[in-house]
N, CA, C and O of each residue as an XYZ file, in Angstrom:
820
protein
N       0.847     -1.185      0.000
C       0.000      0.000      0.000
C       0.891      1.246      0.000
O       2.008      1.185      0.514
N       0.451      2.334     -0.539
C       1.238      3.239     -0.720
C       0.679      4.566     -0.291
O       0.104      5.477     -0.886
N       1.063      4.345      0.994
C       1.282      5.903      1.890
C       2.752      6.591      2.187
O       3.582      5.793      2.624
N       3.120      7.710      2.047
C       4.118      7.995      2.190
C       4.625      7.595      4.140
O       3.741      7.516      4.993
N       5.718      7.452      4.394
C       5.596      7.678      5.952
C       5.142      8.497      6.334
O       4.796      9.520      5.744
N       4.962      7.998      8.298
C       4.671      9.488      8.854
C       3.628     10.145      8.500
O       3.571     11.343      8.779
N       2.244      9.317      7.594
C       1.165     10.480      7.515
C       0.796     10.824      8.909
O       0.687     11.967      9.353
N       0.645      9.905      9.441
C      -0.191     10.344     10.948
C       0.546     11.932     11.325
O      -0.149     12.920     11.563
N       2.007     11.953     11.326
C       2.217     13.212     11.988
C       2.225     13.632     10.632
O       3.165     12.950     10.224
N       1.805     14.326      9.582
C       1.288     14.715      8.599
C       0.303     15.513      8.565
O       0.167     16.717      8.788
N      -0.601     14.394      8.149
C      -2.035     14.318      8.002
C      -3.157     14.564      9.234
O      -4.190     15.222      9.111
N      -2.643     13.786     10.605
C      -2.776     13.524     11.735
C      -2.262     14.653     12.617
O      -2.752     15.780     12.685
N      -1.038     14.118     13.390
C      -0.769     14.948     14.517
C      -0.516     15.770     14.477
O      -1.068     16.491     15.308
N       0.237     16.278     13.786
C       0.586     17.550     12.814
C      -0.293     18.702     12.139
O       0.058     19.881     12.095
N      -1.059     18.374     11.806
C      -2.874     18.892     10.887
C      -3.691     19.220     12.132
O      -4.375     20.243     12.157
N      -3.633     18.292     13.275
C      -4.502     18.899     14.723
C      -3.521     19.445     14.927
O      -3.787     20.602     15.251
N      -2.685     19.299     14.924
C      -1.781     20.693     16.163
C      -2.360     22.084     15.892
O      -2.959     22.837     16.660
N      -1.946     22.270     14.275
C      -2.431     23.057     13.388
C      -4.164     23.286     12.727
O      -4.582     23.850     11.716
N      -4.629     22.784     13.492
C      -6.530     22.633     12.692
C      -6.694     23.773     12.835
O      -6.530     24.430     13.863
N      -7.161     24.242     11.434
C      -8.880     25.653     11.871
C      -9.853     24.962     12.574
O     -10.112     25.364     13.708
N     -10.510     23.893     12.080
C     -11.519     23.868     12.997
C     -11.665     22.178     13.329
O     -10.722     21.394     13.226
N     -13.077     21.796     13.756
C     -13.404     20.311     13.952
C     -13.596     20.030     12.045
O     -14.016     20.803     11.184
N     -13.063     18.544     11.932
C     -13.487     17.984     10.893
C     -15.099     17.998     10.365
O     -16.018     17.574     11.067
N     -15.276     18.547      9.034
C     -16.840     18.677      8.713
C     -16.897     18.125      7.276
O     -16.455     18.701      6.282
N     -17.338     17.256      7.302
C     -17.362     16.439      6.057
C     -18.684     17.353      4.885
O     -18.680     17.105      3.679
N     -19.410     18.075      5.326
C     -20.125     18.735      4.522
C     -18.970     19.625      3.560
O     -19.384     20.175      2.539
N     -17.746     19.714      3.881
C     -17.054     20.887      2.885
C     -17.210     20.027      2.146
O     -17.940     20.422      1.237
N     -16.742     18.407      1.942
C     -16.623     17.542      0.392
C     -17.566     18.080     -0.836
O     -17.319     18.166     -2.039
N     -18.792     18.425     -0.052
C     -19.563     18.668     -0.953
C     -19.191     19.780     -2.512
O     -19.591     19.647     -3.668
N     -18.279     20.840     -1.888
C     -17.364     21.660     -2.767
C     -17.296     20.743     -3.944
O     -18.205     21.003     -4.732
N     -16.661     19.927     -4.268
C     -16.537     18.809     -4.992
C     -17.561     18.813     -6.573
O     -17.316     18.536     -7.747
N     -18.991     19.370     -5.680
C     -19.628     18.882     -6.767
C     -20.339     19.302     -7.928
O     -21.178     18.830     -8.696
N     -19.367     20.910     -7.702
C     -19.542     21.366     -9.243
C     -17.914     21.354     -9.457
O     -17.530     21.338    -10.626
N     -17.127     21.360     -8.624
C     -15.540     21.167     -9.162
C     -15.527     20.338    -10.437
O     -15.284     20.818    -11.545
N     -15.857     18.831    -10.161
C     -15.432     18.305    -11.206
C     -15.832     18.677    -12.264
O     -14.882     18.639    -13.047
N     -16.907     19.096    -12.845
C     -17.817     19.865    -13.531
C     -16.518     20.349    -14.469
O     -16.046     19.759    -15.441
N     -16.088     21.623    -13.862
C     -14.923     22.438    -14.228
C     -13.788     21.278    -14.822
O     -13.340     21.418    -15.960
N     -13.270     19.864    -13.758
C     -12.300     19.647    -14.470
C     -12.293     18.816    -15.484
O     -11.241     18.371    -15.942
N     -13.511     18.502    -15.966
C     -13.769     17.963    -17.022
C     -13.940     18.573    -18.690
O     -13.794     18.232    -19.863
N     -14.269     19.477    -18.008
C     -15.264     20.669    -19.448
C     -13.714     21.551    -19.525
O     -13.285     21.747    -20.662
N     -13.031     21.983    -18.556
C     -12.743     23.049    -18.796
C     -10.531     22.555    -18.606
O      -9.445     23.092    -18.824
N     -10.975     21.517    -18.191
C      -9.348     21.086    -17.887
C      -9.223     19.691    -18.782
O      -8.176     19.413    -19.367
N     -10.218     18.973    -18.819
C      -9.561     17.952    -19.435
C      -9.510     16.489    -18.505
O      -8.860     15.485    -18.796
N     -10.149     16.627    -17.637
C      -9.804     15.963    -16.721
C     -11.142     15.325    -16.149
O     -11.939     15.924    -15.426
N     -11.269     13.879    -16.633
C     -12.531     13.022    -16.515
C     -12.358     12.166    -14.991
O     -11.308     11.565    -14.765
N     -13.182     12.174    -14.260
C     -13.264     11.301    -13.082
C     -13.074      9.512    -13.416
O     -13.758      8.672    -14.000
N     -11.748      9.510    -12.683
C     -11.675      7.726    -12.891
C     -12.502      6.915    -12.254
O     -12.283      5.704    -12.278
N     -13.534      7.411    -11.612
C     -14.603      6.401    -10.959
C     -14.212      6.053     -9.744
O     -15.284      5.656     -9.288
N     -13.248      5.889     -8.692
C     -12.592      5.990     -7.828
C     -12.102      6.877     -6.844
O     -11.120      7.546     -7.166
N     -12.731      7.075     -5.344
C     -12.667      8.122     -4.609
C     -12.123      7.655     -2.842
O     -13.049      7.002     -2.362
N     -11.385      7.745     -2.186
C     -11.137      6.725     -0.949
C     -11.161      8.033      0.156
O     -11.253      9.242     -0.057
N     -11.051      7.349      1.285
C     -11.122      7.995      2.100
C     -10.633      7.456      3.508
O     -11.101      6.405      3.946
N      -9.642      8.219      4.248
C      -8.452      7.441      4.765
C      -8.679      8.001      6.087
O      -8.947      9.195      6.224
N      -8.563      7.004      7.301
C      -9.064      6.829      8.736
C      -7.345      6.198      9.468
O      -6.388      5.640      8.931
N      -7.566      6.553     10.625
C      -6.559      6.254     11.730
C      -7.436      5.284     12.259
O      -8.663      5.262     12.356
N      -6.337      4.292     12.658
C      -7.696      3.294     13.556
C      -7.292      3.196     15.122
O      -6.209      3.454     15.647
N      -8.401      2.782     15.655
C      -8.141      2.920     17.313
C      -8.772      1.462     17.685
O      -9.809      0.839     17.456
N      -7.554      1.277     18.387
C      -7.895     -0.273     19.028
C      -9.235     -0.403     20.116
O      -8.850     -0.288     21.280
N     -10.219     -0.545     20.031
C     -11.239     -0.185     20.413
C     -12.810     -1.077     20.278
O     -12.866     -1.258     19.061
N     -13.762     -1.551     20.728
C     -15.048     -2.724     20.310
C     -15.636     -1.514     19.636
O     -15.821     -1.716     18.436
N     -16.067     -0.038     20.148
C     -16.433      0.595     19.171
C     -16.598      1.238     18.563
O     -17.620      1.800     18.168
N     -14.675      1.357     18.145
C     -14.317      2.079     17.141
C     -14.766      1.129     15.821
O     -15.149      1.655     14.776
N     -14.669     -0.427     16.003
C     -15.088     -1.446     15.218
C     -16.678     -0.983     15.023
O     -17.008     -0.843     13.845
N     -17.450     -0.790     15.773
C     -18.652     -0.879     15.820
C     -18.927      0.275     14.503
O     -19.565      0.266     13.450
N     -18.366      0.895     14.973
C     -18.872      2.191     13.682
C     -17.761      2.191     12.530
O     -17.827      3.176     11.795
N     -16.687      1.206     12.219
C     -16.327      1.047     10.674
C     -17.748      0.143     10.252
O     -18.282      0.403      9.173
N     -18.286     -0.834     11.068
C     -18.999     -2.139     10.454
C     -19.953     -0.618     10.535
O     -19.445     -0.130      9.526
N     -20.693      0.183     10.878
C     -21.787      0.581     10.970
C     -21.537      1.541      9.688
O     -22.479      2.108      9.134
N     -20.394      1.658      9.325
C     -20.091      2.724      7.761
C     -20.368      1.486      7.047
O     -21.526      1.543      6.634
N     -19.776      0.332      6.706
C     -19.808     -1.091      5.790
C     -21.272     -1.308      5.567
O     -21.701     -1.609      4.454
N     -22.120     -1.143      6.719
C     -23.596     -1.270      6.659
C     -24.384     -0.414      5.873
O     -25.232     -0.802      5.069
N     -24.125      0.628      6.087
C     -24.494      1.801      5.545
C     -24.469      2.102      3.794
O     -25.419      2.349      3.052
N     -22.934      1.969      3.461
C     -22.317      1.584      2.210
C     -22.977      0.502      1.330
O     -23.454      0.695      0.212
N     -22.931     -0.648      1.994
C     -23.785     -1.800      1.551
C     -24.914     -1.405      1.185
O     -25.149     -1.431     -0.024
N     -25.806     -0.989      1.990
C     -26.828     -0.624      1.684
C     -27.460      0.314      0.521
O     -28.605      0.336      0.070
N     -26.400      1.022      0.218
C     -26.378      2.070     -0.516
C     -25.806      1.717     -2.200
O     -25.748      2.441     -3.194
N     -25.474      0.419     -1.999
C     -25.040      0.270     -3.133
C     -26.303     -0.903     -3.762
O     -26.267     -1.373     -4.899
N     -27.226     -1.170     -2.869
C     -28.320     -1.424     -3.656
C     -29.292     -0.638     -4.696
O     -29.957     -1.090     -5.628
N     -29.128      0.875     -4.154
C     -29.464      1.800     -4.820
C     -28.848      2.909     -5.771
O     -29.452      3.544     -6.635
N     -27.662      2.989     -5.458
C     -26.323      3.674     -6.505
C     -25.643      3.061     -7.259
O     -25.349      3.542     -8.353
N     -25.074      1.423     -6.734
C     -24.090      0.943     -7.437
C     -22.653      1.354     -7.344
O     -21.775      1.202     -8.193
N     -22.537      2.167     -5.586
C     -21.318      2.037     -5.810
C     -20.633      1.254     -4.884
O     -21.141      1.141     -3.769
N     -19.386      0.587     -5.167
C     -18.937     -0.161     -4.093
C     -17.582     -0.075     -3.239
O     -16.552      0.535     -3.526
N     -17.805     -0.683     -2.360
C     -17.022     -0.117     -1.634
C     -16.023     -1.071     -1.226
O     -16.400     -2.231     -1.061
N     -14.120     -0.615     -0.928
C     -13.624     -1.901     -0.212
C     -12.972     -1.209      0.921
O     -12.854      0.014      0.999
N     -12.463     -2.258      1.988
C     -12.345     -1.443      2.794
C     -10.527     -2.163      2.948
O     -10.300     -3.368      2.832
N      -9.616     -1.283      3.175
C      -8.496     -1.774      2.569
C      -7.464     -1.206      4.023
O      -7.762     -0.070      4.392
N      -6.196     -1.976      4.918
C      -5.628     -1.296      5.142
C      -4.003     -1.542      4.603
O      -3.552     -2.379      3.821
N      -3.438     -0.608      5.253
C      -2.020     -0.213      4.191
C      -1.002     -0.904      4.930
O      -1.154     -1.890      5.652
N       0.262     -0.152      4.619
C       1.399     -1.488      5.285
C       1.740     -0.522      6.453
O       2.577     -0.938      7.254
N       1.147      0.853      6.685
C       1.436      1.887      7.950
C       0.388      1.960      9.006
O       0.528      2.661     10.008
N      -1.053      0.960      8.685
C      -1.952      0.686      9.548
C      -2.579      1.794      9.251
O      -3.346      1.999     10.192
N      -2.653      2.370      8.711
C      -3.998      3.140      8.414
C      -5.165      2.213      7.536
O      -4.994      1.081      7.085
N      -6.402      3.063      7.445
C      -7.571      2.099      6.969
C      -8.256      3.103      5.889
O      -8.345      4.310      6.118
N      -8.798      2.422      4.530
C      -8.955      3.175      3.877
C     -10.715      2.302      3.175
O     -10.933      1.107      2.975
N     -11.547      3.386      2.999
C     -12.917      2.933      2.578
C     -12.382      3.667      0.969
O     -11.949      4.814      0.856
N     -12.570      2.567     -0.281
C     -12.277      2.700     -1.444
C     -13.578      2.317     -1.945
O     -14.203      1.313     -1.604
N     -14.030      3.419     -2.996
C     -15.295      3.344     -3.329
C     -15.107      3.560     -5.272
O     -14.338      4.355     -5.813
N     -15.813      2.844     -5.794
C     -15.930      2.753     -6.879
C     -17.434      3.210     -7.594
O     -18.466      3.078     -6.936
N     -17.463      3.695     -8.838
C     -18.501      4.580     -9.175
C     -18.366      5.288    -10.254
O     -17.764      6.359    -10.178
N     -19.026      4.729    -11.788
C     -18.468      5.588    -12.766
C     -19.503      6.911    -12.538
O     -19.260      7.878    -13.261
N     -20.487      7.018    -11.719
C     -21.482      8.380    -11.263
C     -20.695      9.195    -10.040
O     -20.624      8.849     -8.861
N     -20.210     10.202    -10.575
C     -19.333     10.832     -9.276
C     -19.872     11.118     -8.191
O     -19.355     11.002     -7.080
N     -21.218     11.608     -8.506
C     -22.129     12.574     -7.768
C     -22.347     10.955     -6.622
O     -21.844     10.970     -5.498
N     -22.834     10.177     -6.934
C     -22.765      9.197     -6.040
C     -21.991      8.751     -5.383
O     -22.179      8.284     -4.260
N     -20.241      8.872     -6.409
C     -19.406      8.453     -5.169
C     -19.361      9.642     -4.127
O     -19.084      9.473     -2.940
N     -19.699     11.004     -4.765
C     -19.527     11.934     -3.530
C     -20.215     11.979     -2.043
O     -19.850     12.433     -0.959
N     -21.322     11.327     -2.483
C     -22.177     11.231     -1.788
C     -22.018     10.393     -0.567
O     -22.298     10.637      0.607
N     -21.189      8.721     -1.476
C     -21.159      7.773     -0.324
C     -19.997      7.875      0.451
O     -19.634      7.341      1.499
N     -19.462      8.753     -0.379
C     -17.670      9.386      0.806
C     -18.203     10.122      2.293
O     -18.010     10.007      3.503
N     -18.877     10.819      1.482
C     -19.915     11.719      3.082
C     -20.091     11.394      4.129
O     -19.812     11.647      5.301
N     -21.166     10.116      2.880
C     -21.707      8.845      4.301
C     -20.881      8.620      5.465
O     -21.084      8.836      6.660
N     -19.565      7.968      4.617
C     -18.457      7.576      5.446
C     -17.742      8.456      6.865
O     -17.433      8.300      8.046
N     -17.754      9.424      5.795
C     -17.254     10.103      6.667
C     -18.122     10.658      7.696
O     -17.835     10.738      8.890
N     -19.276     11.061      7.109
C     -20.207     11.828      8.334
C     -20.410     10.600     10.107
O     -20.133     10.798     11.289
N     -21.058      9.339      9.290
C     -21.311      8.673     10.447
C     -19.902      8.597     11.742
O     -20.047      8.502     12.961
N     -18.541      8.682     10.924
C     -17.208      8.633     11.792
C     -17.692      9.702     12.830
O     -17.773      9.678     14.058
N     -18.003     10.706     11.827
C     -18.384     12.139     13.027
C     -19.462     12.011     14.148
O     -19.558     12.813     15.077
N     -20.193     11.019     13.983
C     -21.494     11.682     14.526
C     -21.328     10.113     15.690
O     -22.047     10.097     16.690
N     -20.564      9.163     15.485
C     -19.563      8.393     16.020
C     -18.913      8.788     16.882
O     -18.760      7.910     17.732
N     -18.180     10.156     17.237
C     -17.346     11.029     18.316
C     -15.842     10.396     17.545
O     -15.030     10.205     18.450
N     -15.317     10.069     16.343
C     -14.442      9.852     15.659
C     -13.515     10.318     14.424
O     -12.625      9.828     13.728
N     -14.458     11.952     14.578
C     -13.648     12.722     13.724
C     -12.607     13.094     13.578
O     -12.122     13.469     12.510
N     -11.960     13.047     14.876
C     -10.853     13.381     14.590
C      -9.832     12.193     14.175
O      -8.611     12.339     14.216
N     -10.275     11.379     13.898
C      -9.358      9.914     13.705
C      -9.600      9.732     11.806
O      -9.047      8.857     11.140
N     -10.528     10.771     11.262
C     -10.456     11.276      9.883
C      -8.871     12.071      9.161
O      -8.130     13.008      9.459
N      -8.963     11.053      8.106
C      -7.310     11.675      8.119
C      -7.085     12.818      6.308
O      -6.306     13.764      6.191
N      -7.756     12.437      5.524
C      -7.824     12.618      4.520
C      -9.244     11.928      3.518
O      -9.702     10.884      3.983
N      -9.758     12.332      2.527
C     -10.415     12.227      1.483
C      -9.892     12.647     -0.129
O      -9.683     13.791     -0.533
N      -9.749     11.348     -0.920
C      -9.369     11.507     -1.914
C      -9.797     11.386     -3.232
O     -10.032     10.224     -3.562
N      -9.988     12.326     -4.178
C     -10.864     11.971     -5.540
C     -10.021     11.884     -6.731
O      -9.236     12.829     -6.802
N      -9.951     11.165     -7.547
C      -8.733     11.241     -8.699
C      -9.777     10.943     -9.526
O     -10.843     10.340     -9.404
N      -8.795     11.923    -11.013
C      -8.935     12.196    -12.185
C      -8.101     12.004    -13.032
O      -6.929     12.126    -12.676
N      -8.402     11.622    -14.515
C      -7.087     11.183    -15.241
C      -7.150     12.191    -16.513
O      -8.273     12.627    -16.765
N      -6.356     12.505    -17.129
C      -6.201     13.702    -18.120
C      -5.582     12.359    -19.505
O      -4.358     12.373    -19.639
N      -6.145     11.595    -20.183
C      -5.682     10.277    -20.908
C      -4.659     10.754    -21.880
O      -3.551     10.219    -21.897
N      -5.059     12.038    -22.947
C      -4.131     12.304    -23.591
C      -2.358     13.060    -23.172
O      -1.430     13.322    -23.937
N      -2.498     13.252    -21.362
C      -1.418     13.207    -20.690
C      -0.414     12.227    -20.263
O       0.807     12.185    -20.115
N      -1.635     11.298    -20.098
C      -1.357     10.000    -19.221
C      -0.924     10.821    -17.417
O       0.051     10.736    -16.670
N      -1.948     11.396    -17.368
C      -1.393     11.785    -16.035
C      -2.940     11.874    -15.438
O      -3.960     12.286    -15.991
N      -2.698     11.230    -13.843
C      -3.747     11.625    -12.628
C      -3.505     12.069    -11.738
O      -2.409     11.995    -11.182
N      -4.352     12.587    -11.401
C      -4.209     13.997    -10.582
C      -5.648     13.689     -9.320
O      -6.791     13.235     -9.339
N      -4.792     14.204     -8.449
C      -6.199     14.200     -6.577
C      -6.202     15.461     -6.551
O      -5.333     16.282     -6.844
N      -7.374     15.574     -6.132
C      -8.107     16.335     -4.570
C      -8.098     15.927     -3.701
O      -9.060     15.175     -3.545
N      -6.976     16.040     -2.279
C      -6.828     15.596     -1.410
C      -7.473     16.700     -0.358
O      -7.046     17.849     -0.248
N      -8.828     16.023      0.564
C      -9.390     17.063      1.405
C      -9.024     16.673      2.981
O      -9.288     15.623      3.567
N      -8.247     17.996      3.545
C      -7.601     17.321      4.714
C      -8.704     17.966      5.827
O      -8.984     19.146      6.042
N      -9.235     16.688      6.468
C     -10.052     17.113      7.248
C      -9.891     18.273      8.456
O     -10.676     19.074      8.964
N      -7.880     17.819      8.737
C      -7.854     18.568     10.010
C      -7.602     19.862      9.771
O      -7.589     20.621     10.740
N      -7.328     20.432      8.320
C      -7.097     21.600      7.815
C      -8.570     22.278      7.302
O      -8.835     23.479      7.358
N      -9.194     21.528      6.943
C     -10.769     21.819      6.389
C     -10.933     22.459      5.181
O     -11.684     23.376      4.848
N      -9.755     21.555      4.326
C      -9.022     22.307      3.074
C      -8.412     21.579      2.091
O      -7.341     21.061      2.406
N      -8.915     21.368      0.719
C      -8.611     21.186     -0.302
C      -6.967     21.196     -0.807
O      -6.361     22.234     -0.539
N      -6.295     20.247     -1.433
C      -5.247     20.902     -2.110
C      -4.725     19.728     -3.207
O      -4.879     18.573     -2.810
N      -4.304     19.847     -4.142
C      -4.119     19.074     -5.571
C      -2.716     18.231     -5.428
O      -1.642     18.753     -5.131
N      -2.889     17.040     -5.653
C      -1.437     16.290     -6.141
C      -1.177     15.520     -7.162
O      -1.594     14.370     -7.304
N      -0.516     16.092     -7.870
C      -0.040     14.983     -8.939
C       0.697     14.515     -9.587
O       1.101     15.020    -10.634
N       1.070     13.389     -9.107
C       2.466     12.789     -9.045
C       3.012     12.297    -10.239
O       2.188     11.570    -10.793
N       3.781     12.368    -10.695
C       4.760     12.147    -12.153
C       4.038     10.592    -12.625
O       3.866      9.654    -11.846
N       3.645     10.599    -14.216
C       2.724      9.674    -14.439
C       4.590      8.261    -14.720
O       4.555      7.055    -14.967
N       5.825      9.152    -14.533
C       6.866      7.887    -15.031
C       7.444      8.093    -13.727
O       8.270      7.205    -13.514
N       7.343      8.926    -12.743
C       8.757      8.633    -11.518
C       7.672      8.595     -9.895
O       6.953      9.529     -9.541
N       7.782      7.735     -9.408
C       6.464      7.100     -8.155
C       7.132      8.417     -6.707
O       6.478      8.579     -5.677
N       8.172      9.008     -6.914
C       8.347      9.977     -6.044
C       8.147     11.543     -6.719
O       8.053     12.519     -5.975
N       8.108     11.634     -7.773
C       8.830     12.960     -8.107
C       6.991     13.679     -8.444
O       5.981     12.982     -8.539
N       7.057     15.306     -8.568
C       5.302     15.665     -8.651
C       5.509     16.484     -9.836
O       6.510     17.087    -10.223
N       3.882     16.329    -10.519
C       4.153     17.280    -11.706
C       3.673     19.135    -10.758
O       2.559     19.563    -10.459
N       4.777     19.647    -10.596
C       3.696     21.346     -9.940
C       3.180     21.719    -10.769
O       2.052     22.079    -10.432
N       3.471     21.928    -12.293
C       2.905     22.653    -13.024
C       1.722     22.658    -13.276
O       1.087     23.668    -13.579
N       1.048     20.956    -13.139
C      -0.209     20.687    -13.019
C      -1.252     20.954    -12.137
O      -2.452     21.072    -12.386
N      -0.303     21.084    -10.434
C      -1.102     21.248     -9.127
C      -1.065     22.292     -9.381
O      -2.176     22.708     -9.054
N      -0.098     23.690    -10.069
C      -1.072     25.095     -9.512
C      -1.708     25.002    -10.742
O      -2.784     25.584    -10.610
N      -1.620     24.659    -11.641
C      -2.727     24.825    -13.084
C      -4.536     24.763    -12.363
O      -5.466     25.528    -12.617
N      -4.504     23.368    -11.279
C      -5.391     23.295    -11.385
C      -6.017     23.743     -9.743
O      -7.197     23.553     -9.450
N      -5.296     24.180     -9.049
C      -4.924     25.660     -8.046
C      -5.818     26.784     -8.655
O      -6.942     27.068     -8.241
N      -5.158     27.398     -9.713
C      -5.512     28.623    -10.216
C      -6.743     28.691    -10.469
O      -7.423     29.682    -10.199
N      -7.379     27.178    -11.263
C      -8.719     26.855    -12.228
C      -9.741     26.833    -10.672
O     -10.566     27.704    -10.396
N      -9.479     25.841     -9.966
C     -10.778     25.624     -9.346
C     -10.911     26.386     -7.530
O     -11.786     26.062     -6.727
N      -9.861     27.356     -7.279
C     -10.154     28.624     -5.975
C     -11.348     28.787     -5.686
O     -11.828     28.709     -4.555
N     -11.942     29.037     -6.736
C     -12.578     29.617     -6.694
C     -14.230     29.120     -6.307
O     -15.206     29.711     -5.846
N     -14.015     28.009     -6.666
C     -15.237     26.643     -6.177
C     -14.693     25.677     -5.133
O     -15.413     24.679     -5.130
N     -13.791     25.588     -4.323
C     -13.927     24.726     -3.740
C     -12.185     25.410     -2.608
O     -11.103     25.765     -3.076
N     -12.644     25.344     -1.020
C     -11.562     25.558     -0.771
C     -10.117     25.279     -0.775
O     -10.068     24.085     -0.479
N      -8.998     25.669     -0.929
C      -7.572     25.202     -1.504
C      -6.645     25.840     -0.222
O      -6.766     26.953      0.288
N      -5.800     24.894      0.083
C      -4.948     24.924      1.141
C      -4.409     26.424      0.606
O      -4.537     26.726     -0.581
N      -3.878     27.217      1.447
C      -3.256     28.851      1.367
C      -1.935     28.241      1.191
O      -1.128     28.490      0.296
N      -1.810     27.355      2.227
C      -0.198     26.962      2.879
C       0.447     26.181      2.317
O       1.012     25.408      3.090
N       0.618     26.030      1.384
C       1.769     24.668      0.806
C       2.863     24.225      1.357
O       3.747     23.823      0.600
N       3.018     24.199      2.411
C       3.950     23.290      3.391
C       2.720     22.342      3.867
O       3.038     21.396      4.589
N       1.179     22.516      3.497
C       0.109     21.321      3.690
C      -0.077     20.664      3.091
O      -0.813     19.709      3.335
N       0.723     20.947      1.620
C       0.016     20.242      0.192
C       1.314     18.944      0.527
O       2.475     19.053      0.134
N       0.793     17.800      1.300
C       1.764     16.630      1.814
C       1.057     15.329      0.343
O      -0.093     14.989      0.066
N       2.043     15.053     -0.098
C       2.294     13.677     -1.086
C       2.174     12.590     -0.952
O       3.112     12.022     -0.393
N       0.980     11.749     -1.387
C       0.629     10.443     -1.096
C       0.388      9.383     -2.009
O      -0.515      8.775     -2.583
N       2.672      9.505     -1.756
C       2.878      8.457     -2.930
C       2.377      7.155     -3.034
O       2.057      6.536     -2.020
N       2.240      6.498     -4.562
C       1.824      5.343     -4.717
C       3.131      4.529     -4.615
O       4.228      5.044     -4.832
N       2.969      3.269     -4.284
C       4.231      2.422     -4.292
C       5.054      2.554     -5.475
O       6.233      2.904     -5.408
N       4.299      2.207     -6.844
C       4.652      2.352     -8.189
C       4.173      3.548     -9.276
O       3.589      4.506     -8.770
N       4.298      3.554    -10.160
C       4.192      5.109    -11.004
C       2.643      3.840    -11.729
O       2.685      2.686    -12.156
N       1.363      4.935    -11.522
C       0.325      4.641    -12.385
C      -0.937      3.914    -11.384
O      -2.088      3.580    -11.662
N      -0.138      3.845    -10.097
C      -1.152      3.252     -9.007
C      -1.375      4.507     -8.176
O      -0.649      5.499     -8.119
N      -3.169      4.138     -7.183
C      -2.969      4.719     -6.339
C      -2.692      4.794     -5.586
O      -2.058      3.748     -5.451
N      -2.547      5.698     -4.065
C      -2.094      5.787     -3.273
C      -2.404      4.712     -2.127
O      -1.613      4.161     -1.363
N      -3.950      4.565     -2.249
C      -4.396      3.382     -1.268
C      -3.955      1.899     -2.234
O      -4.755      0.977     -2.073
N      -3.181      1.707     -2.869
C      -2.892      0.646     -3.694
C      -1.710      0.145     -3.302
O      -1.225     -0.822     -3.889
């Protein structure tokens, strides 16, 4: 699985030290004229694929409310079709991977996920939300990584031939394009990299 090290003090301990506020999964919603824009106006079609990445706590029910997101999800994919896996990495983090060529649905069931964590008393164990897009005649994909503890948007996209190295030119391209719909980290010492093991995978991969 391919998390860079050290998200926790990242993403985690690091992001609360530093939070504006409590995690609110209603910002995702931003999202859902974004893509709109990066399709029409960038080039950039939704790969159907959206995850969303949790700290886990040894706990009966911290368990109780992943199975009570799995329930939820399940359920939901009787009526959307989208599905969900629930995956963890080789740094112990846990990731709900949702599939969905209807974005608006995967946006929706990311929410889910995330909202019930909240309403759970487990928000703060929310670490990130991720949506990728692929630009084909680039060969390059590109995230929206929404950091809960920042309550803030910011773009990564990592070299479609080198699994460490980032394209910037692409993250402020698409910086500049979408400010304006959806909030974007100020601070780029936040915009943190969540490399894939290999060049062309994702990050929860």
């Amino acid at each position: 699985m391919g998390l860079l090290d050290g998200l926790k003090s990242v993403l985690g301990v690091k992001a609360e030290a530093d939070a504006t506020r409590d995690a609110d999964p209603d910002d995702l919603f931003g999202m859902s004229t974004a893509y709109v824009t990066m399709e029409a106006d960038l080039g950039y079609e939704p790969t159907g694929e959206a995850a969303l990445c949790f700290a886990d706590v040894d706990s009966t029910d911290f368990q109780d409310a992943v199975d009570e997101v799995e329930s939820i999800l399940d359920a939901g994919m009787v009526e959307t079709g989208t599905r969900a896996t629930f995956e963890t990495d080789d740094h112990g983090y846990q990731w709900v991977v949702l599939h969905d060529d209807d974005f608006e649905d995967l946006l929706t069931s990311i929410h889910f996920a995330a909202d019930t964590l909240v309403e759970r008393r487990y928000g703060s164990r929310l670490l990130a939300a991720l949506f990728s897009f692929e630009d084909a005649r680039e060969n390059q994909t590109v995230y929206w990584v929404y950091s809960f503890r920042r309550g803030a948007y910011y773009p990564f996209a990592p070299d479609p031939h080198d699994s460490h190295e980032r394209n910037t030119s692409a993250e402020f391209k698409l910086d500049s394009n979408l400010s304006d719909e959806i909030t974007v980290e100020d601070d780029k010492e936040y915009w943190y990299p969540l490399w894939p093991d290999r060049p062309g995978y994702h990050p929860w991969e």
